[in-house]
TORKOL-4160 file (C-alpha; in steps of 0.2 Angstrom, whole numbers, padded with zeros to 4 digits, m for minus):
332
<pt num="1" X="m0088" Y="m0187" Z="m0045"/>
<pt num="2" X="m0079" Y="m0171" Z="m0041"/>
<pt num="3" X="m0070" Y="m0177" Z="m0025"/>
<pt num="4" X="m0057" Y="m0160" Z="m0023"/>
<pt num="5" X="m0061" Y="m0142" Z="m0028"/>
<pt num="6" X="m0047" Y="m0127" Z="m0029"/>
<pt num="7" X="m0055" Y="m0114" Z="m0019"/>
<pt num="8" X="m0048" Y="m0096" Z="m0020"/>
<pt num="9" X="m0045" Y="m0085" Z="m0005"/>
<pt num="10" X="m0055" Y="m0071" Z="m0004"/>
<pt num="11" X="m0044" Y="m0061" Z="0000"/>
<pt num="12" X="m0027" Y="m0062" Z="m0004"/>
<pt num="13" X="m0031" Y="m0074" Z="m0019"/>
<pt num="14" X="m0022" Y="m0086" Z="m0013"/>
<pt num="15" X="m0028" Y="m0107" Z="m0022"/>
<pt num="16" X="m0031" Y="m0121" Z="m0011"/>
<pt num="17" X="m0035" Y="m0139" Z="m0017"/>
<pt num="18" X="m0047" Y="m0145" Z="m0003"/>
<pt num="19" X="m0053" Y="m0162" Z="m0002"/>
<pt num="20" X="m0074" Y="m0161" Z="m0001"/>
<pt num="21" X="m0085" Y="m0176" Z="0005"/>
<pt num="22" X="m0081" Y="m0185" Z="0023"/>
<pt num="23" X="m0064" Y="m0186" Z="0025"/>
<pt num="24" X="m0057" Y="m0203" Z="0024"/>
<pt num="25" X="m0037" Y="m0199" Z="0020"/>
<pt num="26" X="m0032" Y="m0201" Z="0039"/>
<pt num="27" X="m0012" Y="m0208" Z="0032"/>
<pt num="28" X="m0013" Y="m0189" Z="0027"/>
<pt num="29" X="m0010" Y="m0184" Z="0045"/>
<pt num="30" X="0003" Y="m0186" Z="0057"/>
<pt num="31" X="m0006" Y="m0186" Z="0072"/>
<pt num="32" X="0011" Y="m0185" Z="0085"/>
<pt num="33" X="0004" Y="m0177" Z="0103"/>
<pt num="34" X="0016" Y="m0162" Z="0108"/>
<pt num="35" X="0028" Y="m0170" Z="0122"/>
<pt num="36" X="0040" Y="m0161" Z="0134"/>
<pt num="37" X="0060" Y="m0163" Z="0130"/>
<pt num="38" X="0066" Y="m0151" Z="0137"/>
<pt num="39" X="0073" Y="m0154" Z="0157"/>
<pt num="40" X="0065" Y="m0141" Z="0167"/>
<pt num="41" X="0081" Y="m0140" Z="0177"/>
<pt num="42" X="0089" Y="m0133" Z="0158"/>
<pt num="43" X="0075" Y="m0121" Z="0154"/>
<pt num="44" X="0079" Y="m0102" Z="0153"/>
<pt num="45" X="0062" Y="m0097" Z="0154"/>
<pt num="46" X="0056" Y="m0105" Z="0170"/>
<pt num="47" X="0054" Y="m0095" Z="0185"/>
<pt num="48" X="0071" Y="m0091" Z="0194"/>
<pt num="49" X="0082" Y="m0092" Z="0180"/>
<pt num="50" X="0076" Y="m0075" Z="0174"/>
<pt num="51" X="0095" Y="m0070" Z="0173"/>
<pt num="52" X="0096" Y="m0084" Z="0158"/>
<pt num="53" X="0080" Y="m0077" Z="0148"/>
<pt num="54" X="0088" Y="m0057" Z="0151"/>
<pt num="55" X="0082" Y="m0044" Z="0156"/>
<pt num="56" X="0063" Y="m0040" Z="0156"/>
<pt num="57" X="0055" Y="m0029" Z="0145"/>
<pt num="58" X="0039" Y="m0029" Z="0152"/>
<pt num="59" X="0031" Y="m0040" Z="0166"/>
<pt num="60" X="0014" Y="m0045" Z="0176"/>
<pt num="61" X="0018" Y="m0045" Z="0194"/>
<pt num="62" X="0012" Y="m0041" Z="0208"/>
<pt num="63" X="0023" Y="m0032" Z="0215"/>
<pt num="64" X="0044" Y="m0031" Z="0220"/>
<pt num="65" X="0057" Y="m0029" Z="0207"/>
<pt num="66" X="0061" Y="m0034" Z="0190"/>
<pt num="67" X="0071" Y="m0050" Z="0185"/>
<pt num="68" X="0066" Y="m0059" Z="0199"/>
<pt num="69" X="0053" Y="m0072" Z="0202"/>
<pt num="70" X="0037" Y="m0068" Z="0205"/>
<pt num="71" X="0031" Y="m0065" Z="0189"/>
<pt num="72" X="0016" Y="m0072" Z="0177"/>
<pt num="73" X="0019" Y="m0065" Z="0161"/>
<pt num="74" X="0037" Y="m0060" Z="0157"/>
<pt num="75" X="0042" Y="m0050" Z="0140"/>
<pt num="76" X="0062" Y="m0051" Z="0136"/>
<pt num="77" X="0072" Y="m0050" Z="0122"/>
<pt num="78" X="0074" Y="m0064" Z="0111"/>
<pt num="79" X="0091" Y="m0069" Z="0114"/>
<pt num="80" X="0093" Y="m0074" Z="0095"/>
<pt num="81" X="0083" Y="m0058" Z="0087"/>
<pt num="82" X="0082" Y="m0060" Z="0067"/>
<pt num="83" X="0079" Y="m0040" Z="0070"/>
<pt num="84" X="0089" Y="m0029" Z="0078"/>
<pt num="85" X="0083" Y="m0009" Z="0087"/>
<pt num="86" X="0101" Y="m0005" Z="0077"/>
<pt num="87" X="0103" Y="m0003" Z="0063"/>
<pt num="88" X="0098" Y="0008" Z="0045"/>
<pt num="89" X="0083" Y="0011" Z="0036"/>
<pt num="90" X="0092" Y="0012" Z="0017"/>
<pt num="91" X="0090" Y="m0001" Z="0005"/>
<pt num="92" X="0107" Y="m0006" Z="m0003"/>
<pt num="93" X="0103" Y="m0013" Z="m0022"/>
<pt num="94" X="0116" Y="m0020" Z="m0037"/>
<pt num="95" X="0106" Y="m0023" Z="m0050"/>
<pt num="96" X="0091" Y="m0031" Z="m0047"/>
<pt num="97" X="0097" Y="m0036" Z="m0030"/>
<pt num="98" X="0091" Y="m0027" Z="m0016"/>
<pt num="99" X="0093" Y="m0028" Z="0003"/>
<pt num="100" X="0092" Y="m0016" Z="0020"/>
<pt num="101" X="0099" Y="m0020" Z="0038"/>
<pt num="102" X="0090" Y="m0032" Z="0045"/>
<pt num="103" X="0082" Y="m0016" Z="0059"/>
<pt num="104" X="0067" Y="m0021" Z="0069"/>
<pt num="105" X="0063" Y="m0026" Z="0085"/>
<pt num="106" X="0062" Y="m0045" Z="0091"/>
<pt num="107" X="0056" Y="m0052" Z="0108"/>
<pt num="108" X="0051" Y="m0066" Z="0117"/>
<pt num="109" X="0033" Y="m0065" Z="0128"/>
<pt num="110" X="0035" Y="m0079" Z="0143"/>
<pt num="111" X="0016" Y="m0082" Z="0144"/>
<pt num="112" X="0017" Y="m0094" Z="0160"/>
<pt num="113" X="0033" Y="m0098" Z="0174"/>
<pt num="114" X="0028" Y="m0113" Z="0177"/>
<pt num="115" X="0036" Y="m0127" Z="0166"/>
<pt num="116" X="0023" Y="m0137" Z="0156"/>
<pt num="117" X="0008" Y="m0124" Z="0155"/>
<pt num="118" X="0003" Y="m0123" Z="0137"/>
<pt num="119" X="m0005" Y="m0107" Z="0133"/>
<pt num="120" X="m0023" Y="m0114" Z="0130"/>
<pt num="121" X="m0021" Y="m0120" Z="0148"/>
<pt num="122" X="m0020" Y="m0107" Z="0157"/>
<pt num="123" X="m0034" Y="m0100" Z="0167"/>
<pt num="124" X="m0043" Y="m0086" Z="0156"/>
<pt num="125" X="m0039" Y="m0069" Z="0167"/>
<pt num="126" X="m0020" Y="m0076" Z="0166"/>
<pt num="127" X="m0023" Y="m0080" Z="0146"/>
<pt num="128" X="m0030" Y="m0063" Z="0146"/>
<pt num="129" X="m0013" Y="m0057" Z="0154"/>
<pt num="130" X="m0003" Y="m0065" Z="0138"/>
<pt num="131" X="m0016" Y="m0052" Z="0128"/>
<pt num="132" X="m0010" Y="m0039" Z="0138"/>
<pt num="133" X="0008" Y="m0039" Z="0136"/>
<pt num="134" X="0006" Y="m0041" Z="0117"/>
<pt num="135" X="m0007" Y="m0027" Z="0116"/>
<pt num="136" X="0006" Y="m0017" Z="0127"/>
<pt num="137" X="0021" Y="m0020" Z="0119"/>
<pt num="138" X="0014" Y="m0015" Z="0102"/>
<pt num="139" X="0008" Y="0001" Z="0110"/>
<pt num="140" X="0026" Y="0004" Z="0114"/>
<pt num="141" X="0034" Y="m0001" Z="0098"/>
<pt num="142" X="0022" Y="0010" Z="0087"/>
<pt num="143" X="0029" Y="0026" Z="0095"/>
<pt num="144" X="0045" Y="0020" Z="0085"/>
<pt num="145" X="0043" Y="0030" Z="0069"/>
<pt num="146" X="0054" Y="0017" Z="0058"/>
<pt num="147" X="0041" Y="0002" Z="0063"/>
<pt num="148" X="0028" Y="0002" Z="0051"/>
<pt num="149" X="0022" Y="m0018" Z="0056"/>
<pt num="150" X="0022" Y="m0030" Z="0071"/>
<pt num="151" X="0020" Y="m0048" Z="0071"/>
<pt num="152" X="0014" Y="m0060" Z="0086"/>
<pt num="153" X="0018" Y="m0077" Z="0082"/>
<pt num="154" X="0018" Y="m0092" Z="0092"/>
<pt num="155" X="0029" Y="m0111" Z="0089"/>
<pt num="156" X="0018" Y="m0124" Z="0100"/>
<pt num="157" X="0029" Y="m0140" Z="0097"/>
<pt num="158" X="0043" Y="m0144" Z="0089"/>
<pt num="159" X="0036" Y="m0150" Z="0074"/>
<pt num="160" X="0028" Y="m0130" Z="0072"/>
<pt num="161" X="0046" Y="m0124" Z="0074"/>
<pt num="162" X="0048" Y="m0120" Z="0092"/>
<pt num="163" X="0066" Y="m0124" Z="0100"/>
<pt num="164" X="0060" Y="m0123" Z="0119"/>
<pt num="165" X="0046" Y="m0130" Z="0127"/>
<pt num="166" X="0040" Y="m0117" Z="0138"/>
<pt num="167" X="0026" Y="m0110" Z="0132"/>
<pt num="168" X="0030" Y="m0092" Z="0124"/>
<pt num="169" X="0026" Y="m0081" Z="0110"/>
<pt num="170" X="0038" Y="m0071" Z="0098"/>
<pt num="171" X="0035" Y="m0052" Z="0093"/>
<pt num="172" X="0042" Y="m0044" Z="0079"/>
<pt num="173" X="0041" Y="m0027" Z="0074"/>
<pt num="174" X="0047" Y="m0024" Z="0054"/>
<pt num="175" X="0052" Y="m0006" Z="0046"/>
<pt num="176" X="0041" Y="m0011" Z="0032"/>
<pt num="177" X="0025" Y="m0019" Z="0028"/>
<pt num="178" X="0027" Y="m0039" Z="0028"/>
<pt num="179" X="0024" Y="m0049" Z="0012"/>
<pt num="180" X="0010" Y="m0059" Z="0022"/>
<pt num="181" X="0003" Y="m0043" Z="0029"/>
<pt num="182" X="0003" Y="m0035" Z="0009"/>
<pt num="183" X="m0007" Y="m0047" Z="0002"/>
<pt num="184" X="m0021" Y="m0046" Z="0014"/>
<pt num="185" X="m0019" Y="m0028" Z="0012"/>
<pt num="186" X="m0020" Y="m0028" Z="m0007"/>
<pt num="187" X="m0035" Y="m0039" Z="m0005"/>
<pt num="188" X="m0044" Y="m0028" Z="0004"/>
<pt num="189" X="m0042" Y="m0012" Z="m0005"/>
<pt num="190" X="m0047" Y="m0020" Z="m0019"/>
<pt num="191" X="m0064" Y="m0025" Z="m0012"/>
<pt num="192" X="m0064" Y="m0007" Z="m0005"/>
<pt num="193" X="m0062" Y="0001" Z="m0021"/>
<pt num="194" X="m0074" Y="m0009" Z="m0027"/>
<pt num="195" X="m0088" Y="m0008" Z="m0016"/>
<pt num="196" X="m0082" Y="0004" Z="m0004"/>
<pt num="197" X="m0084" Y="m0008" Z="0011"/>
<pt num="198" X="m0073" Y="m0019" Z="0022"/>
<pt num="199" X="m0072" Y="m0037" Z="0016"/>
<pt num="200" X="m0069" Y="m0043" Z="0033"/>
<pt num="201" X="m0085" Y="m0036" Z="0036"/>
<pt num="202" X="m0095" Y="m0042" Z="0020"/>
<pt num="203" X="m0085" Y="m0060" Z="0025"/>
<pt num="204" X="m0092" Y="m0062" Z="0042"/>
<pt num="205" X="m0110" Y="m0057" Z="0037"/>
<pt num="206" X="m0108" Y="m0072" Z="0024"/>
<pt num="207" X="m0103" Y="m0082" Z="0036"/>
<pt num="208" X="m0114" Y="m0079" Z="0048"/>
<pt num="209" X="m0130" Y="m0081" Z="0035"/>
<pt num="210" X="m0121" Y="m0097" Z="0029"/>
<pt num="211" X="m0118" Y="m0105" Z="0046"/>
<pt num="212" X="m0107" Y="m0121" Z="0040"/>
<pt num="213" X="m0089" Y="m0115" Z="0045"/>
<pt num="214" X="m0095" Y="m0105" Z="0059"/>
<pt num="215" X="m0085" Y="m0113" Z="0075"/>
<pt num="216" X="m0089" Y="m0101" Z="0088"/>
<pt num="217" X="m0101" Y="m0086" Z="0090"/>
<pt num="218" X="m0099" Y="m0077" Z="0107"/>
<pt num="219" X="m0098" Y="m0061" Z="0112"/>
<pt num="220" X="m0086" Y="m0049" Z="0099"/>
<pt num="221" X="m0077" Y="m0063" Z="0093"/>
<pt num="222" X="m0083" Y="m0076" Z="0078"/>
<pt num="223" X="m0069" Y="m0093" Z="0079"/>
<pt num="224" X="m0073" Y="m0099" Z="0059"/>
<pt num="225" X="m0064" Y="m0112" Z="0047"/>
<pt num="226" X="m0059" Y="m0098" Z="0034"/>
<pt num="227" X="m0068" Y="m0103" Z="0016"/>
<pt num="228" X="m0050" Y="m0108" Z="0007"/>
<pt num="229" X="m0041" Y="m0116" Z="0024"/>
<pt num="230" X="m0022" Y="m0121" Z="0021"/>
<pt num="231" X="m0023" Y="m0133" Z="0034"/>
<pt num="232" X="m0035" Y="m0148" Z="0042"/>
<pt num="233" X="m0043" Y="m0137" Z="0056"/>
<pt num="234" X="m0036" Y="m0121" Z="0052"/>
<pt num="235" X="m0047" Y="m0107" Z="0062"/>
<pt num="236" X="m0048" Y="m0088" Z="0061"/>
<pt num="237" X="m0053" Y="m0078" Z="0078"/>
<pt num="238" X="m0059" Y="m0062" Z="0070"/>
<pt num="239" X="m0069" Y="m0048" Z="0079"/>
<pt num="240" X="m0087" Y="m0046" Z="0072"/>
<pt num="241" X="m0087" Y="m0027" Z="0070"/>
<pt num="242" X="m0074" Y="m0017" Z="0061"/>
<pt num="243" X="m0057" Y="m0018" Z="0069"/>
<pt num="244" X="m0040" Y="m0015" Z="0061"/>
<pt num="245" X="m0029" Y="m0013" Z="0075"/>
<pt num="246" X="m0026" Y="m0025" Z="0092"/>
<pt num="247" X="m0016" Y="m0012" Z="0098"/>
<pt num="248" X="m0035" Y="m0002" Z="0101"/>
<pt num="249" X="m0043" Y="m0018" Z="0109"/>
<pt num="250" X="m0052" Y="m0015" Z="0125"/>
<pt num="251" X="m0048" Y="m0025" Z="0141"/>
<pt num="252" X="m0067" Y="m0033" Z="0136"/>
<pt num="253" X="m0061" Y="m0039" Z="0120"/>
<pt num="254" X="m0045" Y="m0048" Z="0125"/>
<pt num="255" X="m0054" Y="m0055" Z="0138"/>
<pt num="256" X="m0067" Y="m0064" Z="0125"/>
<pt num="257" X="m0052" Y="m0067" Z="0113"/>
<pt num="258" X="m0042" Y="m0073" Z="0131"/>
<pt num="259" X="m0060" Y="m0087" Z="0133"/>
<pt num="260" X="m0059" Y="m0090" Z="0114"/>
<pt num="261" X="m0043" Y="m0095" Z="0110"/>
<pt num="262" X="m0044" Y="m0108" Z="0125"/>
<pt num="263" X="m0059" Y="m0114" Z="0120"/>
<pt num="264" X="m0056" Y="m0117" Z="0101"/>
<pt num="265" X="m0038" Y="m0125" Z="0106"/>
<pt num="266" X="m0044" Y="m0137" Z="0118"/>
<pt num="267" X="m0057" Y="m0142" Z="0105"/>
<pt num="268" X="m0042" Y="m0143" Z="0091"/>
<pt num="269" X="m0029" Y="m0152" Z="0103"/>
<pt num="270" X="m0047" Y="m0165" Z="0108"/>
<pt num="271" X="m0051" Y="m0167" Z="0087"/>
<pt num="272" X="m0030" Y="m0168" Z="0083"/>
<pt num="273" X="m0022" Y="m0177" Z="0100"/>
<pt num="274" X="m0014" Y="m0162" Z="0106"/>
<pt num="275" X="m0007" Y="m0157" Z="0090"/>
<pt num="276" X="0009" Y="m0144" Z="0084"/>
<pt num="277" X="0000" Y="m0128" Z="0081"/>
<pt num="278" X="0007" Y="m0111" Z="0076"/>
<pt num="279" X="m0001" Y="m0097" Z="0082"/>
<pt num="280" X="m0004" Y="m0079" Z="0072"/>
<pt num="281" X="m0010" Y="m0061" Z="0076"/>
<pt num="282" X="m0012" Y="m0053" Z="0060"/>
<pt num="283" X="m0013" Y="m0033" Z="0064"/>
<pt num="284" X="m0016" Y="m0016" Z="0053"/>
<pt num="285" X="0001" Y="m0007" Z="0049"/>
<pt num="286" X="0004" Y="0006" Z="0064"/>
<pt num="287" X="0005" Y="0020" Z="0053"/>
<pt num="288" X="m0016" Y="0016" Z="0052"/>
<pt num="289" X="m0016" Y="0013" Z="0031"/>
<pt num="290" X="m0026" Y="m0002" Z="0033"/>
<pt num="291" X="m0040" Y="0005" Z="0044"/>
<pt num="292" X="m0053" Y="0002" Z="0033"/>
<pt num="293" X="m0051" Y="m0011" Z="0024"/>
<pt num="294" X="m0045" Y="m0021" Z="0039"/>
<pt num="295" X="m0048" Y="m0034" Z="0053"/>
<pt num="296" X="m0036" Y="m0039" Z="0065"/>
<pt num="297" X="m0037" Y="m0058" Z="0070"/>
<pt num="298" X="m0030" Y="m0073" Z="0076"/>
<pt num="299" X="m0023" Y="m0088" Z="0066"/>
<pt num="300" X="m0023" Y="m0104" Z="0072"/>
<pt num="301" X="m0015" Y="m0118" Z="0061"/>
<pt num="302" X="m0012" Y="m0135" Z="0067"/>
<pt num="303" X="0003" Y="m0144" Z="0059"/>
<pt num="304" X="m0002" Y="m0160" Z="0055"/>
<pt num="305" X="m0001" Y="m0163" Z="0035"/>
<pt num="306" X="0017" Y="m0164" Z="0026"/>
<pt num="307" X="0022" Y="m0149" Z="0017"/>
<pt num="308" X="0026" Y="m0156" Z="m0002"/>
<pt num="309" X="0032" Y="m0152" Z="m0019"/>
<pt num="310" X="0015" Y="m0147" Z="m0022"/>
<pt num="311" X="0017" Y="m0130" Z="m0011"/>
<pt num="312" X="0033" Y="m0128" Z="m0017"/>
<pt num="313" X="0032" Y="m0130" Z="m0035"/>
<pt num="314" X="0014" Y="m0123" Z="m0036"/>
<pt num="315" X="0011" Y="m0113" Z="m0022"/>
<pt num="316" X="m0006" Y="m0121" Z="m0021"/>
<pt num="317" X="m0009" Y="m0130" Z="m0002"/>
<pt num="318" X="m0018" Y="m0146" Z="0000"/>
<pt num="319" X="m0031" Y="m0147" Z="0014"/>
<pt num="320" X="m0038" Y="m0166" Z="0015"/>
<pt num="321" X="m0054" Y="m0159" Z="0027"/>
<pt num="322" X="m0063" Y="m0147" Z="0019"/>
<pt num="323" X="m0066" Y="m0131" Z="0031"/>
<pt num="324" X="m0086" Y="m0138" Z="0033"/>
<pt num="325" X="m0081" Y="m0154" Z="0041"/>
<pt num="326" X="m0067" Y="m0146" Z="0050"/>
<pt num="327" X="m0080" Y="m0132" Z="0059"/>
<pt num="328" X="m0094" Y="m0147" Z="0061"/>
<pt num="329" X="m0081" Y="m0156" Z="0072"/>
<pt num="330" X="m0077" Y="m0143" Z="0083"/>
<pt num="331" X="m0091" Y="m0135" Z="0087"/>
<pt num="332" X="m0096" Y="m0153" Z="0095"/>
């Protein structure tokens, strides 16, 4: 009896070994809820220590100056950037070696002032603010003629990589297109050269006719388990009509994106015991290549299997709950 199949990605072609049947490997897991550790007393990015975090890019307030409290969402620079605004745009190479300045823009969105207030928390119209600020920001950084990409990432827990508690998100903004960013890319003008449609699009009809990894269908939004999932309860929020760019999203749309990342992560943290979770806003390039082959959306991936010589050696993930049981779980 065939107990695991090796599902390709759609997509980006990418193979996953996903265990079918119900799922009964639960030593695969390590089920460890996120806990505070930092001292509130310590944290830079509380409200009024916003000398600490630096000095804000953007903020949501409701009136007064910048840099003090008074705030809800809060953008500064990331006081660590793996990019820099200086820098040059020419690649050096010797031999086959190849390298550029590490140019680009990295920053720090504060999505809450108060201490322990997970994202997925908040109330929607300040979730909705979060949205905002990301949407803004990239609006900004696309006037910058040497961006060509901008990533949204977010570290809930430290087992997902995130070295402060707060809750808050990263942006980064890359002179080229990212190698994640690429392969999606390729995909789809593939399937567009092929059949002169989107494949987000053809995807979400199948979906929607098929029905079993579809998690949430409201308003613009569909929340499903993608087909070749890396990880137990991995889910996509993908608008349902065409949509390359978050940059263009209405206030509307962030709003039902605002009400569906809450909802899916309170379902994920009630299925996983408040697991580690990264967070992902895949986005068209600025320069609008992508526009037709393209869908922005949202990755969520909860951090709950160990990473093996199997992904290293292979590149091939394991997912011990197939994407069908994952969706039937949390659209309970």
């Amino acid at each position: 009896m065939i107990t695991t199949e090796l599902r390709t990605d759609p997509i980006t072609g990418r193979m996953v070994a996903i265990d079918i049947g119900p799922f009964k490997r639960r030593d695969d897991f390590e089920l460890e809820p996120v806990r505070l550790e930092d001292p509130p007393a310590q944290c830079p990015l509380c409200e009024g220590r916003e000398a600490d975090a630096g000095n804000e890019i953007l903020a949501w307030r409701e009136g007064g100056p910048a840099n003090v409290p008074g705030w809800s969402v809060r953008v500064v620079p990331n006081r660590h950037p793996m990019l820099r605004i200086e820098g040059q745009m020419h690649v050096r190479g010797e031999g086959l070696l190849e390298s550029r300045d590490g140019l680009g823009a990295h920053e720090v969105i504060v999505e809450t002032p108060i201490h322990d207030q997970p994202l997925h928390t908040l109330d929607v119209d300040r979730l909705w603010r979060v949205l905002w600020a990301w949407r803004t920001r990239i609006q900004d950084l696309k006037r910058d003629s040497r961006f060509a990409s901008v990533v949204i990432f977010k570290n809930h827990g430290r087992a997902a990589g995130a070295r402060l508690d707060h809750a808050h998100s990263h942006l980064a903004a890359f002179p080229l297109i990212t190698p994640a960013l690429a392969d999606k890319l390729r995909g789809a003008a593939r399937h567009l050269t092929k059949s002169g449609k989107c494949i987000f699009c053809d995807l979400i009809a199948q979906e929607l006719h098929d029905g079993r990894r579809i998690i949430r269908d409201q308003d613009a939004l569909l929340a499903i388990a993608p087909y070749a999932s890396r990880a137990p309860f991995e889910t996509w929020i993908v608008p349902r009509d065409h949509a390359p760019r978050f940059e263009d999203a209405t206030d509307a749309t962030l709003l039902a994106l605002a009400a569906a990342i809450k909802e899916v992560m309170a379902r994920i943290d009630w299925a996983l015991e408040r697991p580690a979770c990264n967070v992902v806003l895949h986005t068209g390039p600025l320069n609008g290549e992508g526009d037709r082959a393209f869908h922005w959306h949202v990755e969520i991936i909860p951090r709950v299997t160990r990473v093996s010589g199997l992904e290293w050696g292979c590149g091939v993930h394991r997912n011990p709950v197939s994407p069908e049981e994952a969706a039937s779980v949390l659209r309970c």
